[in-house]
N, C-alpha and C positions, 0 to 999 in steps of 0.2 A: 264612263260617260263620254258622249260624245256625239256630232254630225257623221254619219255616213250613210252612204248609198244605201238602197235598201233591200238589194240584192247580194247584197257583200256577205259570204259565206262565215259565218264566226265560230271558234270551235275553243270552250272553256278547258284551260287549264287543270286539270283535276286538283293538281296539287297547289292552287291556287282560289279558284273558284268551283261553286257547286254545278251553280248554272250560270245560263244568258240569258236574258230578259228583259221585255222593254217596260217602263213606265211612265206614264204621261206625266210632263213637268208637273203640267196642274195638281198630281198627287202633294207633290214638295213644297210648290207654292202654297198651298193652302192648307200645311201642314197637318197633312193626315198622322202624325205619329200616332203610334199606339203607346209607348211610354217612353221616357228618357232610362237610361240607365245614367247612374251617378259613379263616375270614376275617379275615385282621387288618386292623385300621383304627389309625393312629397309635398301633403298638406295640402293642395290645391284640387278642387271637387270642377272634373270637367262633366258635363251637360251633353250625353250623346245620342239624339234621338234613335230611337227604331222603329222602321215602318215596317207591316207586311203587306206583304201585294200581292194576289193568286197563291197563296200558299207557301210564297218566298217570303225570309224576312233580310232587309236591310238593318246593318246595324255596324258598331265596329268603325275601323278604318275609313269602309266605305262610307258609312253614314257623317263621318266627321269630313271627310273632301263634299260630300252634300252639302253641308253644313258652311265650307268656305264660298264653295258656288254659288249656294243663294244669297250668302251677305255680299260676297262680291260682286258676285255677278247681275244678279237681281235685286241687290239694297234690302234685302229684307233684314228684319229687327232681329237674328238670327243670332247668336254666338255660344260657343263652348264653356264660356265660363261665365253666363248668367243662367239663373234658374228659371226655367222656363215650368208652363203651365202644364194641367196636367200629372200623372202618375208617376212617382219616381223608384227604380230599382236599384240600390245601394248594394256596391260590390264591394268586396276586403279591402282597404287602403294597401298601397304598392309603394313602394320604394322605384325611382330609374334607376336603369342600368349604370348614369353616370354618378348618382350619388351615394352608388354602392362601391366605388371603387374606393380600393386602397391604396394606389398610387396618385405620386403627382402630377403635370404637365410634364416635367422632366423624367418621369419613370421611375423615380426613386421614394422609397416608402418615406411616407409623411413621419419627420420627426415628433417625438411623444416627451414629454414631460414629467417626472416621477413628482408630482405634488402631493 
């Protein structure tokens, strides 16, 4: 997302992104989603719209920095962890990566207790 020229040549990352594409703000401000998916990370259900546009779908990563833009940027009633309107698609609950670990801050495995 972004301001730029409009001649400015842009060439997607394969290993990164599919394509480049524009979409008028007004799609996001008047939130066209087509559903939220429902993401829980250790007990907490995030709220991640997906839109399609021309055959593309936003969704993911991308759609959660959508998500901070228009609360911040545009004030809209927007956030990740209210349930917003609308059709919801419930994925497996996940574990983070940081509450999977088995060591400490200091790198040394958490002492255990034989009770």
């Amino acid at each position: 997302m972004g301001i730029i020229p409009p001649d400015l040549p842009l060439v997607a990352d394969p290993g990164e992104l599919n394509a480049i594409f524009e979409v008028p703000l007004s799609h996001f401000l008047d939130d066209h989603r087509t559903h939220t998916d429902v993401i829980t990370v250790d007990g907490v259900a995030h709220y991640v719209p997906s839109y399609h546009v021309d055959g593309h779908v936003i969704w993911g990563l991308s759609a959660m920095m959508l998500v901070e833009l228009l609360a911040e940027g545009f004030g809209m009633p927007i956030d990740l962890y209210q349930r917003p309107h609308g059709p919801l698609r419930h994925y497996p609950e996940r574990k983070s990566r940081l509450s999977n670990s088995t060591t400490t801050a200091s790198g040394s495995a958490p002492s255990r207790s034989n009770q």
